[in-house]
PQR file of N, CA, C, O and H, with PARSE charges and radii, in Angstrom:
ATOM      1  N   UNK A   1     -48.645 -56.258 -61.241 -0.4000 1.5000
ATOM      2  CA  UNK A   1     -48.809 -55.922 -62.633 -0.0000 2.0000
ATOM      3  C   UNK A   1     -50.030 -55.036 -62.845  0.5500 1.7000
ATOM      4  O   UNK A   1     -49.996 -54.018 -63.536 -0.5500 1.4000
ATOM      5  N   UNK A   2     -51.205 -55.522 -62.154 -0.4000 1.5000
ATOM      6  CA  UNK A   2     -52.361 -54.625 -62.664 -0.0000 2.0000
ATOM      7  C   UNK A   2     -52.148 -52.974 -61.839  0.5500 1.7000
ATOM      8  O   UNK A   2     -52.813 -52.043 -62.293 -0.5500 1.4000
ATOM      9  H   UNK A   2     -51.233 -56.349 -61.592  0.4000 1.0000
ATOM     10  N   UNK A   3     -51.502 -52.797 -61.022 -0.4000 1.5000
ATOM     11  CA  UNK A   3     -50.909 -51.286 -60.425 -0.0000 2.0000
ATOM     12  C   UNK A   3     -50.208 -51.178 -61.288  0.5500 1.7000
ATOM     13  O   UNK A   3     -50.513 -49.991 -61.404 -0.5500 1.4000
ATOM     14  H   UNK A   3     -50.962 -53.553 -60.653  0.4000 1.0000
ATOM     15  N   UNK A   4     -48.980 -51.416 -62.629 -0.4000 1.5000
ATOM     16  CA  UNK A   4     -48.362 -50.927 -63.491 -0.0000 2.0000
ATOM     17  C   UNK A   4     -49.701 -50.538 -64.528  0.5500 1.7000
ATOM     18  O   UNK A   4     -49.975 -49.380 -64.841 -0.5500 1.4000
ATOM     19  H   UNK A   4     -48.732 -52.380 -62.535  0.4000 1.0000
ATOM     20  N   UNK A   5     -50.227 -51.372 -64.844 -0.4000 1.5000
ATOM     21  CA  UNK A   5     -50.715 -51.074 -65.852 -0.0000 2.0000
ATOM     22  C   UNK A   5     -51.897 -49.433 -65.773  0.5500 1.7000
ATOM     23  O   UNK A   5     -52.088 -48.460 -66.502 -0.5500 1.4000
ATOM     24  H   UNK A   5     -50.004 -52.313 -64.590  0.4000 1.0000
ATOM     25  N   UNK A   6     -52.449 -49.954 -64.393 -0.4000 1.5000
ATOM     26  CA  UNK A   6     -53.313 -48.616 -63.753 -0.0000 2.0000
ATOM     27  C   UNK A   6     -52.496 -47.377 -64.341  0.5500 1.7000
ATOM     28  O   UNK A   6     -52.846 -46.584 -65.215 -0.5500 1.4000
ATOM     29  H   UNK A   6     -52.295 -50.745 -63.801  0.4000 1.0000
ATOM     30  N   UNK A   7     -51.367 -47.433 -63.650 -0.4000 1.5000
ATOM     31  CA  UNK A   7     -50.411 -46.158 -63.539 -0.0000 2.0000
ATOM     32  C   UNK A   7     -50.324 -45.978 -64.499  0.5500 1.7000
ATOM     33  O   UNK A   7     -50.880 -44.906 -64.737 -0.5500 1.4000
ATOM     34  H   UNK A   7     -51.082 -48.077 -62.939  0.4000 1.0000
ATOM     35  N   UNK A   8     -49.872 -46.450 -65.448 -0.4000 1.5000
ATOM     36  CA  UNK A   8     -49.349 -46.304 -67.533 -0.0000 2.0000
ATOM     37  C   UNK A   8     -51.008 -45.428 -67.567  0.5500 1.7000
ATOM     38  O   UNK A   8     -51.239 -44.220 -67.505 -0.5500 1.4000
ATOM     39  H   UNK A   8     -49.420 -47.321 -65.255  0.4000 1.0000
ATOM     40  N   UNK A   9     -51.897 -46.529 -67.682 -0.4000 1.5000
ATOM     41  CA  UNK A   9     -53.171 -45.704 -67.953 -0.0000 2.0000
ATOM     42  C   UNK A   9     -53.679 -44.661 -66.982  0.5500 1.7000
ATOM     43  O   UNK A   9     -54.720 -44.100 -67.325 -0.5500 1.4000
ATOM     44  H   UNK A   9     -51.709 -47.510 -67.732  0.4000 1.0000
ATOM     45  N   UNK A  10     -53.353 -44.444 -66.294 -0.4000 1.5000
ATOM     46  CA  UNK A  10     -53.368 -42.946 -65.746 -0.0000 2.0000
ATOM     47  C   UNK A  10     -52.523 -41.946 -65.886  0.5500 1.7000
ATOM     48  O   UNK A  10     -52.722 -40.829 -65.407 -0.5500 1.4000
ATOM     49  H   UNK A  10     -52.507 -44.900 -66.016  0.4000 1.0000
ATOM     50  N   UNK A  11     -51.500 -42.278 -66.567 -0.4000 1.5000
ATOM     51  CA  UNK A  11     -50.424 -41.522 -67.055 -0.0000 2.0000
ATOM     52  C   UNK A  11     -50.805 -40.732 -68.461  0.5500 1.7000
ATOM     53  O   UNK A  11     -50.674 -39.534 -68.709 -0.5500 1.4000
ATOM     54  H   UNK A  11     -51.339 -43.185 -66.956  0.4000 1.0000
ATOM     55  N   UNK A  12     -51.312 -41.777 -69.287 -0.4000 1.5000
ATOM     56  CA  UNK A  12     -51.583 -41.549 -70.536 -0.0000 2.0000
ATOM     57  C   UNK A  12     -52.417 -40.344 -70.421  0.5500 1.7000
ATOM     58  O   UNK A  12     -52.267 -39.193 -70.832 -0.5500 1.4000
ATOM     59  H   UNK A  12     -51.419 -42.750 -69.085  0.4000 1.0000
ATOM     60  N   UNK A  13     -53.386 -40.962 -69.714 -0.4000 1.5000
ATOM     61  CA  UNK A  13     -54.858 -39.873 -69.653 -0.0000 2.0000
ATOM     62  C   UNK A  13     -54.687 -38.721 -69.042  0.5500 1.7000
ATOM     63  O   UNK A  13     -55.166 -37.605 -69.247 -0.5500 1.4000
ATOM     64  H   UNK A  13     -53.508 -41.897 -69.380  0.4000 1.0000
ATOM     65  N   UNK A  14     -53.901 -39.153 -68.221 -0.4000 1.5000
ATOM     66  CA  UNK A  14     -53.456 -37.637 -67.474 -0.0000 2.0000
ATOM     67  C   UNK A  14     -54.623 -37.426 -66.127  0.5500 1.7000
ATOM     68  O   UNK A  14     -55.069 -36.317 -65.832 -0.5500 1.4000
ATOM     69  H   UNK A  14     -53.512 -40.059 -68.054  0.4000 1.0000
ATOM     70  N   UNK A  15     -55.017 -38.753 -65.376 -0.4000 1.5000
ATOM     71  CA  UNK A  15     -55.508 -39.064 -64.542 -0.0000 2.0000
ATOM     72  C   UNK A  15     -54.543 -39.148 -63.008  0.5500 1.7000
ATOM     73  O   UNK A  15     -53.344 -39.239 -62.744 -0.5500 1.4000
ATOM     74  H   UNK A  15     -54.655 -39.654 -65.615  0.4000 1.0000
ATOM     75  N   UNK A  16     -55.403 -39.088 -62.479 -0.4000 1.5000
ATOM     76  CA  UNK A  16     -55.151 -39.698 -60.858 -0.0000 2.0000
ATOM     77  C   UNK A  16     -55.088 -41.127 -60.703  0.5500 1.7000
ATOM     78  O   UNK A  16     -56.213 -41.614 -60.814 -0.5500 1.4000
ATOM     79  H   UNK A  16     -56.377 -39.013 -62.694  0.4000 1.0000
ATOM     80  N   UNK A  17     -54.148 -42.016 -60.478 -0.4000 1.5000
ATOM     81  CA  UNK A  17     -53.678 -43.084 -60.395 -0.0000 2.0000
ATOM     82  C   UNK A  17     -54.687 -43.794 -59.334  0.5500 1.7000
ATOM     83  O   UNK A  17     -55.078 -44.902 -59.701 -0.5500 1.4000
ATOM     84  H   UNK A  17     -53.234 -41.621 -60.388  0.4000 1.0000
ATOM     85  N   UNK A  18     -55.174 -43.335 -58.073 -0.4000 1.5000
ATOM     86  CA  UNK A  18     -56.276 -43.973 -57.799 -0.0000 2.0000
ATOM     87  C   UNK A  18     -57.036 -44.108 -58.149  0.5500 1.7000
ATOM     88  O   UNK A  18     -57.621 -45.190 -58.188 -0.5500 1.4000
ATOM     89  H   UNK A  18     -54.857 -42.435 -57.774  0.4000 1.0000
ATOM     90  N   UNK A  19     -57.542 -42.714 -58.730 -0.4000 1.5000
ATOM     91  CA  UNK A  19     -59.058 -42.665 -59.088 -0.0000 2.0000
ATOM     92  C   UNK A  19     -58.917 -44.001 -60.450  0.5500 1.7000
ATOM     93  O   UNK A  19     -59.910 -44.729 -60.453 -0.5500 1.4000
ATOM     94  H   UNK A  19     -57.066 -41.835 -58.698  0.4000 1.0000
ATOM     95  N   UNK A  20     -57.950 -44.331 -61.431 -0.4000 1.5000
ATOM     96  CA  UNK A  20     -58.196 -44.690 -62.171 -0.0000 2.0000
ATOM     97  C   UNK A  20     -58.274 -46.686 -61.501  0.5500 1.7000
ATOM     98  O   UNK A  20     -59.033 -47.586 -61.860 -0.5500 1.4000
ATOM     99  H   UNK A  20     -57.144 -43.739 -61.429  0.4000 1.0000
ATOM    100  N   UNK A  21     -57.290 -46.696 -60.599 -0.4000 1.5000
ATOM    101  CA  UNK A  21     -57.322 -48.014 -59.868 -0.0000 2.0000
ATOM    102  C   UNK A  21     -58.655 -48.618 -59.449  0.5500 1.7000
ATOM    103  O   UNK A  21     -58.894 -49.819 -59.580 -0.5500 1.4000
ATOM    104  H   UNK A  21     -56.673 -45.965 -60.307  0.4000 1.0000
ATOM    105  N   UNK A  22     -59.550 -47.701 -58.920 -0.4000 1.5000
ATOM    106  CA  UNK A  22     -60.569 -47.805 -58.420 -0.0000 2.0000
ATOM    107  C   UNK A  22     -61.822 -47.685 -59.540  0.5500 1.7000
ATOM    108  O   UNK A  22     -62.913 -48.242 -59.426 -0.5500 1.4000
ATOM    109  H   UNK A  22     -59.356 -46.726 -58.815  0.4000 1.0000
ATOM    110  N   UNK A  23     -61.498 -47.030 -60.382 -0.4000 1.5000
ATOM    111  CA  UNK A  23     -62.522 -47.511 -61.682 -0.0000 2.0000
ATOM    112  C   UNK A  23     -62.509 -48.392 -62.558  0.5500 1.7000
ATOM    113  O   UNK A  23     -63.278 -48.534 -63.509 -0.5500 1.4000
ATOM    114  H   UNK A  23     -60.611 -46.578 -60.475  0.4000 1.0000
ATOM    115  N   UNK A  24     -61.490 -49.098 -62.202 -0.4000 1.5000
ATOM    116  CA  UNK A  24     -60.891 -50.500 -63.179 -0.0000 2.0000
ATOM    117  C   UNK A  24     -61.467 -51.052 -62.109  0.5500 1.7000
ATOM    118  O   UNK A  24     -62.381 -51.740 -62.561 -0.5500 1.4000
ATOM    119  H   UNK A  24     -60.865 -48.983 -61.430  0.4000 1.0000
ATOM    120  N   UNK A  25     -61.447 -51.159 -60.691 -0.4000 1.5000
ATOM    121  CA  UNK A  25     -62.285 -52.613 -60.287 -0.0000 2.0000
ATOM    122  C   UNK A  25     -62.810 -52.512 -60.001  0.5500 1.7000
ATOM    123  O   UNK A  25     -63.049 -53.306 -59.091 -0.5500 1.4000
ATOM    124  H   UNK A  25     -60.704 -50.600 -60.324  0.4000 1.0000
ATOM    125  N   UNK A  26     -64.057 -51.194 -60.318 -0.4000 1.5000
ATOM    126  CA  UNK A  26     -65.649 -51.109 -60.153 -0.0000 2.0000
ATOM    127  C   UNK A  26     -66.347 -52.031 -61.260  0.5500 1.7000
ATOM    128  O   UNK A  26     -67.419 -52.619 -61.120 -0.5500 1.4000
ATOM    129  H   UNK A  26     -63.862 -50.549 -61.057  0.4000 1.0000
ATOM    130  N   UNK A  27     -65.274 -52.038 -62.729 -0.4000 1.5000
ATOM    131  CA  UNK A  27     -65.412 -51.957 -64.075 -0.0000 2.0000
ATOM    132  C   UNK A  27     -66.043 -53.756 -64.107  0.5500 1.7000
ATOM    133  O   UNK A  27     -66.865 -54.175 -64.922 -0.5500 1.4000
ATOM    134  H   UNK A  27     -64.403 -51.560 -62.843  0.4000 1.0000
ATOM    135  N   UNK A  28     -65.294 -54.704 -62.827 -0.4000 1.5000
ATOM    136  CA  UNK A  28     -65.011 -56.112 -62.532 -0.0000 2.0000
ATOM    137  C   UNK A  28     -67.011 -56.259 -61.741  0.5500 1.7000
ATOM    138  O   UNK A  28     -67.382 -55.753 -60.682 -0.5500 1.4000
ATOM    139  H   UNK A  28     -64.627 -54.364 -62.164  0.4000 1.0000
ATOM    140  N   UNK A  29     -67.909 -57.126 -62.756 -0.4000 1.5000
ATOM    141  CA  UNK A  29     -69.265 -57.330 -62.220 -0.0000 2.0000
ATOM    142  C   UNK A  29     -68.986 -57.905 -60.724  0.5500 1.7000
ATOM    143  O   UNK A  29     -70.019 -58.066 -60.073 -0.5500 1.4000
ATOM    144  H   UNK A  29     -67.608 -57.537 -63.616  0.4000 1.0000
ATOM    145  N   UNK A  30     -67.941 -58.196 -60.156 -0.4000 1.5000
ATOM    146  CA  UNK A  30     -68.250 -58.539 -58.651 -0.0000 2.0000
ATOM    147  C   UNK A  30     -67.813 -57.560 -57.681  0.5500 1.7000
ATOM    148  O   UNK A  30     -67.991 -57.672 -56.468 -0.5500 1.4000
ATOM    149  H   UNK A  30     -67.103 -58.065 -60.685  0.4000 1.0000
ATOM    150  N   UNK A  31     -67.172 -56.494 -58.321 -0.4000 1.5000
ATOM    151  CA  UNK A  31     -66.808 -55.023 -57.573 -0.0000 2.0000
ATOM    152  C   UNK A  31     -65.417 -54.835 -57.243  0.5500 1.7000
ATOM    153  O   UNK A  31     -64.823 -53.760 -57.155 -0.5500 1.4000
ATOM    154  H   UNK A  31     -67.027 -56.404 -59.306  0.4000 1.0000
ATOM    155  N   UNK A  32     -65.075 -55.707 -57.114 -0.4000 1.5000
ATOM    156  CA  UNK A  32     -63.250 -55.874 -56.427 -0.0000 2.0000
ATOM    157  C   UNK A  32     -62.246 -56.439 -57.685  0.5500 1.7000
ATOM    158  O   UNK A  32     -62.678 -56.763 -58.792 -0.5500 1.4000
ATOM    159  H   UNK A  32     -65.558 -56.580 -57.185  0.4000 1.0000
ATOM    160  N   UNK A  33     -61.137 -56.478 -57.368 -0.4000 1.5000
ATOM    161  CA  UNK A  33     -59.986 -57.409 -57.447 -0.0000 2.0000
ATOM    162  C   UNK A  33     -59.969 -58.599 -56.855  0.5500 1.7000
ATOM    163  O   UNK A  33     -60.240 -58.740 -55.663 -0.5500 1.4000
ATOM    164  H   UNK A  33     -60.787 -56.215 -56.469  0.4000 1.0000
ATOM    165  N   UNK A  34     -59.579 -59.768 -57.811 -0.4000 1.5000
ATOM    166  CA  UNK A  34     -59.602 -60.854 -56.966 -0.0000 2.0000
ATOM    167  C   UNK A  34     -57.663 -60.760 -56.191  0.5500 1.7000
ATOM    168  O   UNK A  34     -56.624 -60.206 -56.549 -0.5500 1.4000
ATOM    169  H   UNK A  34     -59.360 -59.654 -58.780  0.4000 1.0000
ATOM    170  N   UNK A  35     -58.108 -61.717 -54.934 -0.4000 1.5000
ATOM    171  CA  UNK A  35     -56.914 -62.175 -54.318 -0.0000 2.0000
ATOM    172  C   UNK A  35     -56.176 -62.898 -54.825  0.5500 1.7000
ATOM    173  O   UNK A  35     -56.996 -63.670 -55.322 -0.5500 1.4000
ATOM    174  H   UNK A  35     -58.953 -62.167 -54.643  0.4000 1.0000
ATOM    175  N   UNK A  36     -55.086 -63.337 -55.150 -0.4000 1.5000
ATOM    176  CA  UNK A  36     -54.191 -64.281 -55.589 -0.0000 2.0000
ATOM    177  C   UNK A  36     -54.697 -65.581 -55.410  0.5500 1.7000
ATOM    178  O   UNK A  36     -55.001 -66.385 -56.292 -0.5500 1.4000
ATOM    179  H   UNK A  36     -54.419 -62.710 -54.745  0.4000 1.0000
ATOM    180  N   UNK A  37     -54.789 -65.774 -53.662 -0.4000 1.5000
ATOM    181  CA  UNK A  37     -55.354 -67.235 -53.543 -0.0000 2.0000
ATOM    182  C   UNK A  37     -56.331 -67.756 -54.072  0.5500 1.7000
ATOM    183  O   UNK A  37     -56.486 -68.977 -54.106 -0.5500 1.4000
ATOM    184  H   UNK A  37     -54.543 -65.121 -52.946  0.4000 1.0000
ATOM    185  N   UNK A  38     -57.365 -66.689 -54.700 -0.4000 1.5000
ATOM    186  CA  UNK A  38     -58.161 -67.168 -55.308 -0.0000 2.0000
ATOM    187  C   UNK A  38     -58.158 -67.810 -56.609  0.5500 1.7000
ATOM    188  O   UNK A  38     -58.813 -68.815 -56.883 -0.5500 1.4000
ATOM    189  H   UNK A  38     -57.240 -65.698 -54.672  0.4000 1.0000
ATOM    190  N   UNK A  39     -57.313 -67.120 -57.475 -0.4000 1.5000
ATOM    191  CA  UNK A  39     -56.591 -68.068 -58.452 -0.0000 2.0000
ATOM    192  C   UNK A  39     -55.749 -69.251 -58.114  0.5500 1.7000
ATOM    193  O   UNK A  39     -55.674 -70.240 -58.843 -0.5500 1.4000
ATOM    194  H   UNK A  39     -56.780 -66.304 -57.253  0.4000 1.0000
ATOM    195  N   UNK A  40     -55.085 -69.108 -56.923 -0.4000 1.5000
ATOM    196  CA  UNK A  40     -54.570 -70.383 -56.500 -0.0000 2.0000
ATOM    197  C   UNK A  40     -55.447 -71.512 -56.287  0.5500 1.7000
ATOM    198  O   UNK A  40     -55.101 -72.680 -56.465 -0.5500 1.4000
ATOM    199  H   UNK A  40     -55.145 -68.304 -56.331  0.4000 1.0000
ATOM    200  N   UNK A  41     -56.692 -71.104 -55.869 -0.4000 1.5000
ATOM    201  CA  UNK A  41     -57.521 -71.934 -55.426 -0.0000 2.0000
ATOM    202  C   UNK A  41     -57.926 -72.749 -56.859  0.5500 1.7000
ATOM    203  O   UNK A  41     -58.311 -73.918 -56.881 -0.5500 1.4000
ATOM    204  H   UNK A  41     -56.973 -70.155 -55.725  0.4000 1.0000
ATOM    205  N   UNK A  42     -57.808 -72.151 -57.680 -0.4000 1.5000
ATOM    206  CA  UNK A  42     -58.570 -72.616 -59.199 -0.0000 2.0000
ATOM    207  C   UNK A  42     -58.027 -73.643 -59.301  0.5500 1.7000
ATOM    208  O   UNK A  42     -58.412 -74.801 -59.139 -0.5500 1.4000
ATOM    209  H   UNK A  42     -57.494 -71.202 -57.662  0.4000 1.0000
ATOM    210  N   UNK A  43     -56.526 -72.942 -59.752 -0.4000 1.5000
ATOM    211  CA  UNK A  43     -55.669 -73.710 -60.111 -0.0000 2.0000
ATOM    212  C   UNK A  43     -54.997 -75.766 -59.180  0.5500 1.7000
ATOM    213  O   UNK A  43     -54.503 -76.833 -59.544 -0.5500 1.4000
ATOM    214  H   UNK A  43     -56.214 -72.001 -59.884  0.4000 1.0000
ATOM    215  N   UNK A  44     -55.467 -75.115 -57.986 -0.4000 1.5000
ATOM    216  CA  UNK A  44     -55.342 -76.606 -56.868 -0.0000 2.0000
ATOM    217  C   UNK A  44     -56.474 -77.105 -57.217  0.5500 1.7000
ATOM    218  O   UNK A  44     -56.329 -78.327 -57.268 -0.5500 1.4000
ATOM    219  H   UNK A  44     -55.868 -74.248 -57.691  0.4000 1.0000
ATOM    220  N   UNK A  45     -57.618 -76.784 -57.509 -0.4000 1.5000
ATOM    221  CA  UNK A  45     -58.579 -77.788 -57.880 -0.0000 2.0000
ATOM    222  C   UNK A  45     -58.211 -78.484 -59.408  0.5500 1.7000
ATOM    223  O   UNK A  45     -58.273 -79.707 -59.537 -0.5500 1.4000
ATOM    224  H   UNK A  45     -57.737 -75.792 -57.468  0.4000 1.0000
ATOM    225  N   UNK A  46     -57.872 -77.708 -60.405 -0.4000 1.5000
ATOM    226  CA  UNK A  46     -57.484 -78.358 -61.245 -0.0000 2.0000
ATOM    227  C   UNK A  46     -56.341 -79.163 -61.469  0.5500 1.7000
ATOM    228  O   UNK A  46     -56.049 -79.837 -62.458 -0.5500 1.4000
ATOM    229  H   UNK A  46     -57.822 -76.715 -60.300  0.4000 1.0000
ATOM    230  N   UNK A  47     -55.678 -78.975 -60.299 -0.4000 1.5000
ATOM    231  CA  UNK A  47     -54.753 -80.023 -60.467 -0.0000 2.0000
ATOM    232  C   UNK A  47     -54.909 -81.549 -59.441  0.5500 1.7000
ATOM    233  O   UNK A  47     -54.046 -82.418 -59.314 -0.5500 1.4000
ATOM    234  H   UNK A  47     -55.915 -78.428 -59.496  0.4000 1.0000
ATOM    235  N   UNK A  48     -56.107 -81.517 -58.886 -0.4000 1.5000
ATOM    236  CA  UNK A  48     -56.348 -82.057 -57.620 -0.0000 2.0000
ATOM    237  C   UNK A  48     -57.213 -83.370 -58.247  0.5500 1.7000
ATOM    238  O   UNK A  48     -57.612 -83.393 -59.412 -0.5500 1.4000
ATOM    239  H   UNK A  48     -56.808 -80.811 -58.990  0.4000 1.0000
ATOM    240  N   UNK A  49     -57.457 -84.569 -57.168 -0.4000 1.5000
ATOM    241  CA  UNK A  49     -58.683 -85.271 -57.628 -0.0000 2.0000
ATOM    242  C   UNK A  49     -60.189 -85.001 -57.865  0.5500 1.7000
ATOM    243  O   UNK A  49     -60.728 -85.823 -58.605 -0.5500 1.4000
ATOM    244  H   UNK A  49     -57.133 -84.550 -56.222  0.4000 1.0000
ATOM    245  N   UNK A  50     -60.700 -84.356 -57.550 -0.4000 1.5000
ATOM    246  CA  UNK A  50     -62.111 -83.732 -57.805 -0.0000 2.0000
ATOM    247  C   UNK A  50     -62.177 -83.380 -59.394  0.5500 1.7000
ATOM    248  O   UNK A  50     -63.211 -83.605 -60.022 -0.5500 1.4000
ATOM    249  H   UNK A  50     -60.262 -83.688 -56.948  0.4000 1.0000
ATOM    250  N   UNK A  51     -60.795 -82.704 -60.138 -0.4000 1.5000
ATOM    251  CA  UNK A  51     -60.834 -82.229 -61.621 -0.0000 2.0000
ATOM    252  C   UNK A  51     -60.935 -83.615 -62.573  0.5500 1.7000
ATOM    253  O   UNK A  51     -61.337 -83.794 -63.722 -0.5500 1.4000
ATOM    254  H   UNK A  51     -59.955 -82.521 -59.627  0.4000 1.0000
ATOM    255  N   UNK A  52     -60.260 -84.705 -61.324 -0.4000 1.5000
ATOM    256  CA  UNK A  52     -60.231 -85.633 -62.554 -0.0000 2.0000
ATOM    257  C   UNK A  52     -60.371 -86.084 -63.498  0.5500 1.7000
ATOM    258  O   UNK A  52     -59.609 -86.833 -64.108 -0.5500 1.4000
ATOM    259  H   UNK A  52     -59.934 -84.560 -60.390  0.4000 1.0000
ATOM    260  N   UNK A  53     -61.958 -85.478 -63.939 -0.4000 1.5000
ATOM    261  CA  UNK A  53     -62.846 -85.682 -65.249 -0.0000 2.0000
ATOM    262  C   UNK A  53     -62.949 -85.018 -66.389  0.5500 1.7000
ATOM    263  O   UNK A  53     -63.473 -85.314 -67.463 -0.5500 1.4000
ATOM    264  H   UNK A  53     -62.577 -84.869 -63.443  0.4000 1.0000
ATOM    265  N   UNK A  54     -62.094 -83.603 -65.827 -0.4000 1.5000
ATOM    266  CA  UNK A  54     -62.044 -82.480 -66.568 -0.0000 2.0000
ATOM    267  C   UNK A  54     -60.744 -82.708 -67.548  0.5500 1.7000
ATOM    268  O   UNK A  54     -59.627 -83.089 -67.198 -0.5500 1.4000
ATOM    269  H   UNK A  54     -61.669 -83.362 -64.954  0.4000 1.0000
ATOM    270  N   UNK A  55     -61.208 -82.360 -68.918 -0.4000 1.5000
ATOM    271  CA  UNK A  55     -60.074 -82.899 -70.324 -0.0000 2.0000
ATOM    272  C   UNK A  55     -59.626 -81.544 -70.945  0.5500 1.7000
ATOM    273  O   UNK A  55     -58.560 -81.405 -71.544 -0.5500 1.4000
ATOM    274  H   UNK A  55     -62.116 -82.051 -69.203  0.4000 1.0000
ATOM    275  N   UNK A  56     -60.525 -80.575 -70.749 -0.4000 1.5000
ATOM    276  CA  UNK A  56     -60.267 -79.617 -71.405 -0.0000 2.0000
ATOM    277  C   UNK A  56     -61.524 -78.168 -70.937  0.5500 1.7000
ATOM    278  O   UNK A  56     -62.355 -78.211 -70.031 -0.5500 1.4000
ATOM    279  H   UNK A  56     -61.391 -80.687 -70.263  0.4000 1.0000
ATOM    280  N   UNK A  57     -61.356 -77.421 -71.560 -0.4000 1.5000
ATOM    281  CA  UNK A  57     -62.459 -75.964 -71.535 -0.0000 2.0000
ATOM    282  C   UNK A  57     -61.889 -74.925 -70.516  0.5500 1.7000
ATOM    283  O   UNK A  57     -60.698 -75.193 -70.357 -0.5500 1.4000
ATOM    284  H   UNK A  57     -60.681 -77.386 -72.296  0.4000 1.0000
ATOM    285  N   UNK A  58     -62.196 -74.030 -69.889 -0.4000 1.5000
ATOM    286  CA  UNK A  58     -61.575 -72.808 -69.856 -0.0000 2.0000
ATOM    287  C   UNK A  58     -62.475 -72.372 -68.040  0.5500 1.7000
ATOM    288  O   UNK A  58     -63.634 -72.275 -67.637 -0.5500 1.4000
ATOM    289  H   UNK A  58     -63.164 -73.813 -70.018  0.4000 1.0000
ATOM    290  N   UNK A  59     -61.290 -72.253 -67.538 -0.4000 1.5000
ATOM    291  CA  UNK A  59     -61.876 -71.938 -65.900 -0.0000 2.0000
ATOM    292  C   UNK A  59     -61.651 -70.009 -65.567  0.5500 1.7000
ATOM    293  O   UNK A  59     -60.547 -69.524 -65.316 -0.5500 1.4000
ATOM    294  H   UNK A  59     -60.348 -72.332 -67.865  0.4000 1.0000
ATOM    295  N   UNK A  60     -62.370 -69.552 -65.611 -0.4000 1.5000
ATOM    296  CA  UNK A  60     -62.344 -68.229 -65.588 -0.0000 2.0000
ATOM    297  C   UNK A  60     -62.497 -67.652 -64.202  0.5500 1.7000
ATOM    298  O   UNK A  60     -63.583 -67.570 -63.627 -0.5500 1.4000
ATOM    299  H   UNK A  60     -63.267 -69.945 -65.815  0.4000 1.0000
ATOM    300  N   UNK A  61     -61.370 -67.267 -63.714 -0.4000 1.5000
ATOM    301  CA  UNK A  61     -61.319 -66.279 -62.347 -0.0000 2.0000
ATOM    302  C   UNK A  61     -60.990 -65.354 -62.580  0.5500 1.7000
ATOM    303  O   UNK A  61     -59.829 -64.976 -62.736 -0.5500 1.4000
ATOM    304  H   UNK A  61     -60.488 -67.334 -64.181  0.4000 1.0000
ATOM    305  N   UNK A  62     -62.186 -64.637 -62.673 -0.4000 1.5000
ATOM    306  CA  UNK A  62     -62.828 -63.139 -63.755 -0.0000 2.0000
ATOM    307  C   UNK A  62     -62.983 -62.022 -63.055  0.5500 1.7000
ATOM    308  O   UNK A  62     -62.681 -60.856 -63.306 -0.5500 1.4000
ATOM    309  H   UNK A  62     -63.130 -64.944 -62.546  0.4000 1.0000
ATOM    310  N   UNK A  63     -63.826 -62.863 -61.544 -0.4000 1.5000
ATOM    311  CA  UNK A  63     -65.002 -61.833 -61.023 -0.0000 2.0000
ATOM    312  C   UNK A  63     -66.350 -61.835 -62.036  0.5500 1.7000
ATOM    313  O   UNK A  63     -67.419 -61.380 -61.628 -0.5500 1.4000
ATOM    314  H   UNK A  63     -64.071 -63.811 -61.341  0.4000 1.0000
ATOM    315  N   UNK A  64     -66.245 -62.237 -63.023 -0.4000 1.5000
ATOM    316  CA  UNK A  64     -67.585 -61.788 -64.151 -0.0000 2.0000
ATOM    317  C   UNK A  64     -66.902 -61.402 -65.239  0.5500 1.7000
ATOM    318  O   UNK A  64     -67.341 -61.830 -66.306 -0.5500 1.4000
ATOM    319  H   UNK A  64     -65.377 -62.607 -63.355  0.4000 1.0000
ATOM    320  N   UNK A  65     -65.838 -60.631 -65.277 -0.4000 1.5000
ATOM    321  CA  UNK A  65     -65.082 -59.640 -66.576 -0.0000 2.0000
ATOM    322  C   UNK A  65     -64.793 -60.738 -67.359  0.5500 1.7000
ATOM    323  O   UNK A  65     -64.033 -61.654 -67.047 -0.5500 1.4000
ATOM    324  H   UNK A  65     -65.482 -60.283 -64.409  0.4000 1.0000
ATOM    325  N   UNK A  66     -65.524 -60.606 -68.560 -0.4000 1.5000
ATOM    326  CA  UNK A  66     -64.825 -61.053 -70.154 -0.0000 2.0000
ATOM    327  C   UNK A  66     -64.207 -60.196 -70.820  0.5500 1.7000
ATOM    328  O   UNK A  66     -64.500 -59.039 -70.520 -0.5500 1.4000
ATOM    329  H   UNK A  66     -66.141 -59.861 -68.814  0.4000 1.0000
ATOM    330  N   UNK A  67     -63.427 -60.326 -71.647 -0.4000 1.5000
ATOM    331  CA  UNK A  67     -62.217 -59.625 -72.417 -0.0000 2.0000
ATOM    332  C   UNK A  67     -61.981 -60.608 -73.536  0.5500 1.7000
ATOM    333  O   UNK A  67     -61.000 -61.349 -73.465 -0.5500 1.4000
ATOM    334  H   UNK A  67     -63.188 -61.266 -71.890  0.4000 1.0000
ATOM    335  N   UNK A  68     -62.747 -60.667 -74.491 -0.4000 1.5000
ATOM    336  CA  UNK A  68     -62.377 -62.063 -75.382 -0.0000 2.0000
ATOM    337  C   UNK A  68     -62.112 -61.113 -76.815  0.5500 1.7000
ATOM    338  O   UNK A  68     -61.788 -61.661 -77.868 -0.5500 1.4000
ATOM    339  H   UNK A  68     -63.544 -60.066 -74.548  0.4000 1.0000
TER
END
C-alpha cells in the first residue's frame, strides 16, 4: 500500500517515484520503513501475557511519525 500511495503522489506531482519513496521515509524520525514483523511484534505482545494489565491507550509503530 505505501508503494501505491508513493506512486499516486509522484504521479500527481509529476515526480520520480523513487525519489519520492525515499523522501517519505527520510520524512519517518527513525529514517526507514518499518518491517511488517515489527508491527507483528506489537501486536503479539498485545495479545500475549506480559499486556495483561493493559485496558486501553494507543501503541504506536510509527518509527517517531505522528499524523494526528
Amino acid at each position: 500500500m505505501t508503494a501505491r500511495l508513493d506512486g499516486a503522489l509522484a504521479a500527481l506531482a509529476g515526480r520520480d517515484f523513487t525519489e519520492v519513496h525515499a523522501e517519505r521515509a527520510r520524512a519517518i524520525p527513525l529514517g526507514r520503513r518499518a518491517e511488517p514483523e515489527e508491527a507483528a511484534q506489537a501486536a503479539l505482545w498485545l495479545a500475549g501475557p506480559a499486556a495483561g494489565y493493559v485496558t486501553g491507550g494507543r501503541v504506536n509503530v510509527s518509527g517517531g511519525l505522528e499524523i494526528d
